[in-house]
Structure formats: structure tokens, C-alpha cells
C-alpha positions as CSV (number, residue, x, y, z in Angstrom):
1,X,16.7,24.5,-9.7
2,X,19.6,25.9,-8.1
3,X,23.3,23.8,-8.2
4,X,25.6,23.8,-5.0
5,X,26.2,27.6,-4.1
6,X,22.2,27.8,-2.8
7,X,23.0,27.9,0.4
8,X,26.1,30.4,0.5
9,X,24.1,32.5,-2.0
10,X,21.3,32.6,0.6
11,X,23.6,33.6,3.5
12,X,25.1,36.3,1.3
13,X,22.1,37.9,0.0
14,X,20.8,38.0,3.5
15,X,23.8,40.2,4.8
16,X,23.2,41.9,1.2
17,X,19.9,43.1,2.2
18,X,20.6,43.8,6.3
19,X,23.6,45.9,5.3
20,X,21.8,48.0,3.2
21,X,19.5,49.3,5.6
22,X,20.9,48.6,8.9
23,X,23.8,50.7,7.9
24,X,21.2,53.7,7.1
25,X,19.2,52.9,10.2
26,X,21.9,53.4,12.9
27,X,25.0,54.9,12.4
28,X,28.5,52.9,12.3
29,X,26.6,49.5,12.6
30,X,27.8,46.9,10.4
31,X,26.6,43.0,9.3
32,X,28.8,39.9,9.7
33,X,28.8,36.5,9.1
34,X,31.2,34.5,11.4
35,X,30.5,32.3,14.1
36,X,29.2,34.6,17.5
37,X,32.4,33.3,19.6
38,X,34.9,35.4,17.7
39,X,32.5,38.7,18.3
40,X,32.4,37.8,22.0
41,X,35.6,39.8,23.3
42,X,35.0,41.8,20.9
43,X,33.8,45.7,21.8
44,X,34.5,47.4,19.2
45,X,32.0,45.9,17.2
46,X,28.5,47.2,16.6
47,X,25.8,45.5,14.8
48,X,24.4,42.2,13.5
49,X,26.1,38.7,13.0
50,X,24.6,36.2,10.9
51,X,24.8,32.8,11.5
52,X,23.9,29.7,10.1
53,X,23.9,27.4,12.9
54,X,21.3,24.2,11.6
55,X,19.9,23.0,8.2
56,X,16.9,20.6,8.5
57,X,15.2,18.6,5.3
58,X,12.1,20.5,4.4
59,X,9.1,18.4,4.9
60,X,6.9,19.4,2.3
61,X,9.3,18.8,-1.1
62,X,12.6,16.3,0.7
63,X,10.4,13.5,-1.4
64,X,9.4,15.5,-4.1
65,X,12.3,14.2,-6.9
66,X,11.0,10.6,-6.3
67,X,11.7,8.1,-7.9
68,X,15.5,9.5,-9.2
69,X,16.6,6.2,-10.6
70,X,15.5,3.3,-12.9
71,X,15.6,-0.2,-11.3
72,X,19.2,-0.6,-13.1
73,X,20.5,2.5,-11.3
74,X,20.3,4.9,-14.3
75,X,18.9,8.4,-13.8
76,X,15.6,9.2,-14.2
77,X,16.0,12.7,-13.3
78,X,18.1,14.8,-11.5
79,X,18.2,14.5,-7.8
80,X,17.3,17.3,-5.4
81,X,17.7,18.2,-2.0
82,X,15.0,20.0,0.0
83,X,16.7,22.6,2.9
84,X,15.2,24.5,5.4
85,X,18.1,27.0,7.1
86,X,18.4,28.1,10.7
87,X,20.1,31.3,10.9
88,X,20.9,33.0,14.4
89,X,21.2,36.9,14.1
90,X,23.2,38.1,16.9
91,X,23.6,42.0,17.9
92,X,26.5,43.5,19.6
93,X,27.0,47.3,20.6
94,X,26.9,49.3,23.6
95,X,24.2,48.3,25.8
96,X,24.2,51.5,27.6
97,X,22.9,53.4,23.8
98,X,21.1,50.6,23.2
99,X,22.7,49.9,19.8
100,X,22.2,46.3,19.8
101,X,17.9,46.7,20.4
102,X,18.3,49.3,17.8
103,X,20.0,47.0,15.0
104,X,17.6,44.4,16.3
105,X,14.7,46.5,15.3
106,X,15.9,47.3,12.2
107,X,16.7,43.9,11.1
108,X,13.2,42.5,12.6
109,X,11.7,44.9,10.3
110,X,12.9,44.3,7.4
111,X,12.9,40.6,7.6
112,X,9.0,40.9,8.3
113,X,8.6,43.4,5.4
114,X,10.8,41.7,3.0
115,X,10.6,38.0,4.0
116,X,10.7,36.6,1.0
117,X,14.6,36.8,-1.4
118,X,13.7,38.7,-5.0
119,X,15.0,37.3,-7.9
120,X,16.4,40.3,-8.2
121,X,17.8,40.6,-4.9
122,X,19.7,37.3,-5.5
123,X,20.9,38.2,-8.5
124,X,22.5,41.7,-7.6
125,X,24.2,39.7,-5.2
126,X,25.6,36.9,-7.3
127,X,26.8,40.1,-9.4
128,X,28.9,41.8,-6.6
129,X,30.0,38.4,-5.0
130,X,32.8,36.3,-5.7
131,X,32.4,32.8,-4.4
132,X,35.9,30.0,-4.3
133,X,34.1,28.4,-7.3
134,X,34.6,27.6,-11.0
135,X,30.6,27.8,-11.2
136,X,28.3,30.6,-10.8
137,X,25.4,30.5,-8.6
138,X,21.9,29.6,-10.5
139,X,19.6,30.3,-7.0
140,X,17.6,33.1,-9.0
141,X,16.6,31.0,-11.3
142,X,15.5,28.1,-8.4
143,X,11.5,27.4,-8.7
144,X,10.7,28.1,-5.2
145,X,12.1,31.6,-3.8
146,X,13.2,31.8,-0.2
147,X,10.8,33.0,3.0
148,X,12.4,33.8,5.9
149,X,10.0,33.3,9.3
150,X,10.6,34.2,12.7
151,X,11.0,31.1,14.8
152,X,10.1,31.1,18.8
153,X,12.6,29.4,20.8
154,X,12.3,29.3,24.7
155,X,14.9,30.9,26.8
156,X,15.9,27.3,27.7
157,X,16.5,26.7,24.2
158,X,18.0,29.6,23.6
159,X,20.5,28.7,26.8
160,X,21.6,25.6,25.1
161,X,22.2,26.9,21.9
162,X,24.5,29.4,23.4
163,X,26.2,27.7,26.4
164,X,26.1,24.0,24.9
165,X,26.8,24.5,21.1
166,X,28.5,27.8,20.9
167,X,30.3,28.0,24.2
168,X,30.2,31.8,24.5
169,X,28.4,34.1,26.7
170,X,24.8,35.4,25.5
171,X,24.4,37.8,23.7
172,X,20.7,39.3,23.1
173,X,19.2,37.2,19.9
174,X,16.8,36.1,17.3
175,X,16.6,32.9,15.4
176,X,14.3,32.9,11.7
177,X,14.2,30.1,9.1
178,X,14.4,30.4,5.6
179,X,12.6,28.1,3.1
180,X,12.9,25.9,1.0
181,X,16.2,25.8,-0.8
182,X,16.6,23.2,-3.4
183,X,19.6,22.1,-4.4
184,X,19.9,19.7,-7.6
185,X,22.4,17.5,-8.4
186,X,24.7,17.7,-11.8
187,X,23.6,14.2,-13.0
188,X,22.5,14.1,-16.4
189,X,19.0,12.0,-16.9
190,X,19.6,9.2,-19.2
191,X,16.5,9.7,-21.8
192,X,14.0,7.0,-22.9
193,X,13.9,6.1,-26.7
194,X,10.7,7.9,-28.5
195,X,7.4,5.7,-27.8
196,X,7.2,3.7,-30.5
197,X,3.3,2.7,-30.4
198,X,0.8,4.8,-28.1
199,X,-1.5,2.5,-26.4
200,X,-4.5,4.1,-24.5
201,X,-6.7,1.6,-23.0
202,X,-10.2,3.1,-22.2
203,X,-12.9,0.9,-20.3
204,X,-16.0,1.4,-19.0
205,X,-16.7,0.9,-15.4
206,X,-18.3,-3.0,-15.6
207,X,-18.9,-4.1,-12.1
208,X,-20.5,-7.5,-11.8
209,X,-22.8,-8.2,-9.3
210,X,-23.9,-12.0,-8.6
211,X,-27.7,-11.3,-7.0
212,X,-28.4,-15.7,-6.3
213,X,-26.6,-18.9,-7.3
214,X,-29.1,-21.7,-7.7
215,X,-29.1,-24.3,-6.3
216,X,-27.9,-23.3,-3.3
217,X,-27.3,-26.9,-2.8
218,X,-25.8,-28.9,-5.9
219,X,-24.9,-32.9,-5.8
220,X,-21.2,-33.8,-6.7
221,X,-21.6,-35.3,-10.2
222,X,-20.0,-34.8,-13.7
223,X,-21.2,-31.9,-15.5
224,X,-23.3,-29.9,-12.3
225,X,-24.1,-26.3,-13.2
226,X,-24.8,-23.5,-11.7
227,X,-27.1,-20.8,-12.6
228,X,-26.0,-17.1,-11.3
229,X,-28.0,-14.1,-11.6
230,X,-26.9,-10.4,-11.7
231,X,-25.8,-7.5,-13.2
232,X,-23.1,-6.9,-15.7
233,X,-21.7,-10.4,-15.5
234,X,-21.1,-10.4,-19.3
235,X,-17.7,-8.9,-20.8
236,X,-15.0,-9.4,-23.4
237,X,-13.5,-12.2,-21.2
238,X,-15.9,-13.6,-18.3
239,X,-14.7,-16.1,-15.8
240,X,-16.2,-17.9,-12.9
241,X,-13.8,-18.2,-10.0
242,X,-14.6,-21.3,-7.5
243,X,-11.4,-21.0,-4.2
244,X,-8.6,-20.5,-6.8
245,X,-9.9,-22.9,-9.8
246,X,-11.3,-20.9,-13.0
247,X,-13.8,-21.8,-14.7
248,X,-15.1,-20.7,-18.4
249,X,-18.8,-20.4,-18.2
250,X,-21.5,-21.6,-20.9
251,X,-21.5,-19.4,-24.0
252,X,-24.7,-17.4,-25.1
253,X,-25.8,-16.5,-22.0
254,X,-27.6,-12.4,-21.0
255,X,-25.7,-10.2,-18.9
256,X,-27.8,-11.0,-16.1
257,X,-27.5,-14.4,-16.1
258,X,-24.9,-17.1,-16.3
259,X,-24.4,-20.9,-16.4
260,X,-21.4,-23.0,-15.2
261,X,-20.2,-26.1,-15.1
262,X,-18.5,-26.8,-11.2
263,X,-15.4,-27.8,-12.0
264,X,-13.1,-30.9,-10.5
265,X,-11.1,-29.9,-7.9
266,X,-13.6,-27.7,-5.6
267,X,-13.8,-29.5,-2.7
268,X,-17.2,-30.8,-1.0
269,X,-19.1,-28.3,2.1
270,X,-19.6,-24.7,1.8
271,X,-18.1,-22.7,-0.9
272,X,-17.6,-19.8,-2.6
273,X,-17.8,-18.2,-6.3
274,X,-17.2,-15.0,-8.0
275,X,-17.3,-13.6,-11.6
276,X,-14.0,-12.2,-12.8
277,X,-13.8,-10.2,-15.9
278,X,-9.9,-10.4,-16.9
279,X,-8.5,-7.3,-19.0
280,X,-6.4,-8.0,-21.3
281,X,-3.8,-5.6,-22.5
282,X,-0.7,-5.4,-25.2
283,X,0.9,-7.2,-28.5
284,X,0.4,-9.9,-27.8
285,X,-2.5,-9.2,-25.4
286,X,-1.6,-10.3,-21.7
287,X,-3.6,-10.5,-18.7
288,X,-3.6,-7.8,-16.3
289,X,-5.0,-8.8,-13.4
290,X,-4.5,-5.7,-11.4
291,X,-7.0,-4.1,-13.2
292,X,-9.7,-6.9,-13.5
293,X,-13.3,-6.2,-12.6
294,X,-14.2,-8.6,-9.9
295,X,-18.2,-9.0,-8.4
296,X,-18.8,-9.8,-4.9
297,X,-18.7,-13.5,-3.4
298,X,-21.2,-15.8,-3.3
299,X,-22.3,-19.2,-1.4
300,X,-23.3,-22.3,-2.4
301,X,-23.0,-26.2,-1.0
302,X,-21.5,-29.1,-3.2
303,X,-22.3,-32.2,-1.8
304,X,-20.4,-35.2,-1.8
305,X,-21.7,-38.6,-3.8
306,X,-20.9,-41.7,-3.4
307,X,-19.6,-43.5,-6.1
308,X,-21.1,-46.4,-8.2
309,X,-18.8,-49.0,-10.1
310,X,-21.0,-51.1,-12.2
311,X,-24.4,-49.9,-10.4
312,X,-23.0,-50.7,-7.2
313,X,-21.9,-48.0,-4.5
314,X,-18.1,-48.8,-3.7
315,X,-19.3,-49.4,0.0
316,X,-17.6,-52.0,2.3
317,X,-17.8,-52.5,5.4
318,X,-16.7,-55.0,8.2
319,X,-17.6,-55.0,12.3
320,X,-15.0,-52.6,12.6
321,X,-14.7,-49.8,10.1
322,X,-16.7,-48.8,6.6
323,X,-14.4,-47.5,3.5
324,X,-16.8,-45.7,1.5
325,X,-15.0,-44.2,-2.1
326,X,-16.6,-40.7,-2.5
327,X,-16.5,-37.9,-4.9
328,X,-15.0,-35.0,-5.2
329,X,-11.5,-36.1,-3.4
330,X,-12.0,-35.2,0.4
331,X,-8.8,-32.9,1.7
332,X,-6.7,-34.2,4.9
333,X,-8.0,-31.7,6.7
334,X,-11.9,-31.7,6.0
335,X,-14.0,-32.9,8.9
336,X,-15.9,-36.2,7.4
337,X,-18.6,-38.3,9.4
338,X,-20.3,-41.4,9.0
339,X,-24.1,-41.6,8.6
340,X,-25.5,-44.9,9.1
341,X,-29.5,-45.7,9.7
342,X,-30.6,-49.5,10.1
343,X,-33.1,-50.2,7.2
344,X,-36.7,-50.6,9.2
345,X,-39.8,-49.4,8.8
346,X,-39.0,-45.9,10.2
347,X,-35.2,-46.0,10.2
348,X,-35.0,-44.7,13.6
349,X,-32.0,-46.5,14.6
350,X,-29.1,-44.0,14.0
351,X,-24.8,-44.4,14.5
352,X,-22.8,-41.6,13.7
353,X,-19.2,-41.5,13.5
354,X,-16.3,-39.3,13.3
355,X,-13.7,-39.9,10.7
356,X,-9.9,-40.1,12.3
357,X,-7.2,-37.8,11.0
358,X,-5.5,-38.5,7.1
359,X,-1.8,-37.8,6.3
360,X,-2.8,-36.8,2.5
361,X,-6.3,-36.0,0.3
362,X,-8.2,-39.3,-0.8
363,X,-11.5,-40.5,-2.6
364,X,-11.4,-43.8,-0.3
365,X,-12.2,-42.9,3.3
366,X,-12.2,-45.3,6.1
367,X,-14.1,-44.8,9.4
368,X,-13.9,-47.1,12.2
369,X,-17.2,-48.2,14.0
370,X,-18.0,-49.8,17.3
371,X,-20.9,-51.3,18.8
372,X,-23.0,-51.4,15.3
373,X,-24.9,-54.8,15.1
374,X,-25.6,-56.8,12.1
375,X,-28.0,-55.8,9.6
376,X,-28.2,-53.7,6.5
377,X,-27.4,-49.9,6.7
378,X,-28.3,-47.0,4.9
379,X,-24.8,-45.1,4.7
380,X,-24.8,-40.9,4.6
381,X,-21.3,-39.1,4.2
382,X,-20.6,-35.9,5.8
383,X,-18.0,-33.8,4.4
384,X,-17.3,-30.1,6.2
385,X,-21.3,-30.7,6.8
386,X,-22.4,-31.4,3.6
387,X,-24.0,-34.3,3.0
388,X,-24.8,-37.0,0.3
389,X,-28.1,-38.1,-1.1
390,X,-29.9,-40.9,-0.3
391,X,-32.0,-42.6,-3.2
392,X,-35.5,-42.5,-3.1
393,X,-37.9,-45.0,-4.6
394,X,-41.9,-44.9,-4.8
395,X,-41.5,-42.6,-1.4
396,X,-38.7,-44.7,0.1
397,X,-35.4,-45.1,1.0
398,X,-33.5,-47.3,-0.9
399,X,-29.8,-46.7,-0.9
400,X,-26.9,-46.6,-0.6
401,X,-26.7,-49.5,1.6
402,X,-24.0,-51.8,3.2
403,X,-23.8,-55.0,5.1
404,X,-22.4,-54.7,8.7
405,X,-21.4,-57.9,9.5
């Protein structure tokens, strides 16, 4: 890399190289580098200045040192700015020999036949130049060397950048960019202690893939499992995911098959599952869950029960309203309806009602009723369209029942 003298060391390489063959090329000419308003009166002057009127960040390397710094501002390593350099080459001479379209053609030339700055270029001039600095310039030793392109700028543009920046009458002109110069800071990079312990983790690509759950439909009770089926959903460390609850699954199972217990907490209606395969990683080993192997998502249905306290469903009921308690705990914000078919010989007779809004997440849910007359009632609970069993005995209905008064 090259320290702060880049971009002089450019500039004076460049009038390094014109002068040696613009000089040759037409006689008396001569190559400056001041800024084009102090050539404008004057006439005795024949040849080309150089001028470094704009430096733009270079596109392709301006993020290239990144990240420079540790979270806790120490270096990582040293800081470098990407340049690109806008030079203006002016001629001067008398128009009426044409010395200023001769020195332009001999610059044009050479900037086309030797675009890019030599190492050795730049160092011959570093030799024969004396820069106001305690430091020598390093740019020979800079990764990337220098190109110099031709760049095309309008007769509008070139207007502006005479009249508006410059302020001096035009003078005939060519701009070219040079690229990239990369200029490094003098900060030293504050070096991380020796790894103590290498620590190459190498895994095997282990994608599960859940193929059916079954049932698709499972009743609410204590101790439900579900059965996957797949591919690859055995590993080191295998765990079912049910919303954001984990589950461990049943040990001694194939890698294309699992069994697992639902846990409590998964809500009643549609849900979803998925295998994750944790990796863990360190001393002590610690979860990484960035790296996990995760299979795709699949469906299945819990459906809610109603519960029993000494062989009796906690039903009750009144004209009004029915509190049934049902498991798992129904969430404020699940949709629940009331089921209710008069016991008859083809329970025909159907009321279904719509559950008001809840301020918090309950296993007692009351609904109110209207217009339900007296008799016995088989009661159905729907949660997020789920719904819970009926019993059935020798081809009947049975239960769960309640009294509506």
C-alpha cells in the first residue's frame, strides 16, 4: 500500500513522463502543474498544464478494507482509502503554428501507449523529487498500479468546468482519470493472541423432511402422540417444534420415522410442526441455532376435550349461558362456538352459538344462549374449528350432555 504522498507522487510522475517526450516532440514546449488561471495571460508559454481538478472514491475497492475495527474500537487492520483522480491537461502555444494541437497529440499518445505508471517510472521519480515531507513516498510498492483513461466530457461540461469552477477563458483541453490509488493509514493493527485450540466443525448435509403426520386429527388428552414420517429426521440432537414449544421425541425410533408426545401449551385448531436438528458447538458445547438443520412444516388438528371431574364432564348450564371447562387452555383471541343437539331419536334439532370476546386465556368458557328450550343437550366445542368428540355407545350418542333448564 502506498502512505500519504500517493497522490502528489501520481501528479509528479505524470509531468515525469509528458516532459520527457513532449519536450523531444515539439521544440521549446514545456509541462506544468499549476492551476490553468495563472497560464491564461500568459503567452509566452507553450505546452501542457496538468491539473488535478477532482478526486472521486473508486467504486470497485472504497469498501475493500472492511471491517477496520473491532467492536471496542481497536484496529483490525489498517485503513485504506480508494481514489480515482481527475486530471485536466490544458495546452497553450501559438494557435497560428498550431503548438497547442501539437503538444496535444503528443500527450494523447503517450497517455494511450503508456497508460498504465511502471513501478519503475514511479520510482525514478520518487528519486529525482523532493516532496515538503519527513516521509518518502511508498506508491511503487502500492498493490494496484495506476491506469490513466481518457474520459468524454460534453462541451457543456467542459463549459462549466472552465467558466464555473476555474473562471478563466477556455483554452483547448482533455480530461483522463487515473485509477485506483490507495492510500493506507499509519495505524498499527492491534494483533489477536495465538489460537489457543483449533476447532473445525465438519457436518454432513442432514436435511429432514417430514413426508405425513398421523393422525391428521389428534384429541386433546394427556400423553397424544404423533407419528411423523420422513427422511433424515434422526441426528445427534432431534427436536420436534410445535408454534414455539420444543418437544423431545420418543427414543429408539428409524430415521424415517418419529413419535411425539404433543406437548401442553399448543393451543387447540390447526397447527403446525417441524423437526429441528440443533448443532451444538464449543467447551462447553452450546447451541447454535444459526446453523440448525430445519425440515419443512407440517399440519395437523388438535382438538379440544372436555373435561371430566369424577366421570362427570364439568358442564353447566342455565337458560342463559353454558360454562363448559375445556382442555388445552383456549387463547383470548381463538374463535370458540357452542355446539348443542337436543337428545332425540335423530338429534336433528341443532343451536349454535358464538362465544363473546375474553380479556385473558382460560380453560372455563362461558357462552351465552337464547331461545334454547328445556331438555337434555348434547354439547360440541369449537375451537379455531376444531372440534371435540362426542362419545359413542353401542352406535349411539351418549355424551357429553347438559341440562338446559
Amino acid at each position: 500500500m502506498s502512505n500519504y504522498l500517493a497522490i502528489a507522487t501520481v501528479t509528479a510522475t505524470l509531468k515525469r513522463i509528458l516532459h520527457a517526450v513532449v519536450t523531444v516532440d515539439v521544440s521549446g514546449a514545456d509541462v506544468r502543474t499549476v492551476r490553468p488561471e495563472t497560464l491564461s495571460n500568459d503567452t509566452s508559454f507553450m505546452g501542457v498544464n496538468i491539473y488535478l481538478y477532482q478526486v472521486t472514491p473508486n467504486a470497485a475497492f472504497r469498501n475493500a478494507d472492511l471491517p477496520t475495527r473491532r467492536p471496542d474500537g481497536t484496529v483490525m487492520q489498517r485503513p485504506q482509502a480508494a481514489l480515482d483522480l481527475h486530471y485536466l491537461f490544458s495546452f497553450y502555444g501559438d494557435e497560428t503554428k498550431f503548438e497547442p494541437q501539437l503538444v496535444l497529440g503528443s500527450v494523447v499518445r503517450t497517455l494511450h501507449s503508456q497508460a498504465i505508471l511502471s513501478r519503475h517510472e514511479i520510482s525514478d521519480t520518487i528519486l529525482h523529487t523532493t516532496f515538503p515531507t519527513p516521509v518518502p513516498s511508498n506508491l511503487a510498492d502500492s498493490i494496484e498500479l495506476v491506469r490513466f483513461t481518457p474520459l468524454s466530457m460534453s462541451l457543456e461540461e467542459l463549459s462549466k468546468l472552465w467558466s464555473v469552477f476555474l473562471q478563466t477563458p477556455y483554452t483547448l483541453s482533455v480530461a483522463y482519470q487515473g485509477c485506483v490509488v490507495l492510500i493506507e493509514s499509519d495505524d498499527t493493527p492491534v494483533q489477536a493472541p495465538p489460537v489457543l485450540q483449533r476447532k473445525l466443525y465438519v457436518l454432513p448435509f442432514n436435511q429432514p423432511m417430514i413426508d405425513s403426520v398421523t393422525p391428521q386429527m389428534i384429541v386433546a388428552t394427556s400423553g397424544a402422540k404423533l407419528t411423523l414420517q420422513g427422511h433424515n429426521l434422526r441426528a445427534d440432537h432431534t427436536l420436534v417444534l410445535f408454534g414455539d414449544i420444543e418437544a423431545t421425541p420418543d427414543p429408539g425410533m428409524a430415521n424415517e420415522r418419529l413419535v411425539v408426545t404433543v406437548p401442553a401449551g399448543v393451543r387447540a385448531g390447526m397447527q403446525s410442526l417441524q423437526v429441528i436438528q440443533p448443532i451444538y458447538i464449543g467447551i462447553p458445547p452450546v447451541r447454535h441455532t444459526s446453523v440448525e438443520f430445519e425440515s419443512n412444516i407440517a399440519a395437523f388438528v388438535l382438538r379440544p376435550t372436555i373435561n371430566k371431574s369424577g366421570g362427570v364432564y364439568q358442564i353447566t348450564a342455565t337458560a342463559t349461558a353454558v360454562t363448559v371447562q375445556v382442555n388445552p387452555i383456549v387463547g383470548k383471541d381463538q374463535r370458540v362456538v357452542l355446539l348443542l343437539n337436543l337428545v332425540s331419536n335423530d338429534l336433528s334439532t341443532t343451536y349454535t352459538f358464538l362465544a363473546s370476546a375474553r380479556s385473558a386465556d382460560s380453560n372455563s368458557i362461558t357462552i351465552s344462549i337464547q331461545n334454547v328450550p328445556t331438555g337434555d343437550y348434547l354439547v360440541r366445542i369449537r375451537v379455531d374449528d376444531a372440534e371435540s368428540a362426542l362419545d359413542v355407545t353401542a352406535g349411539n350418542y351418549t355424551g357429553p350432555q347438559v341440562h338446559i333448564p
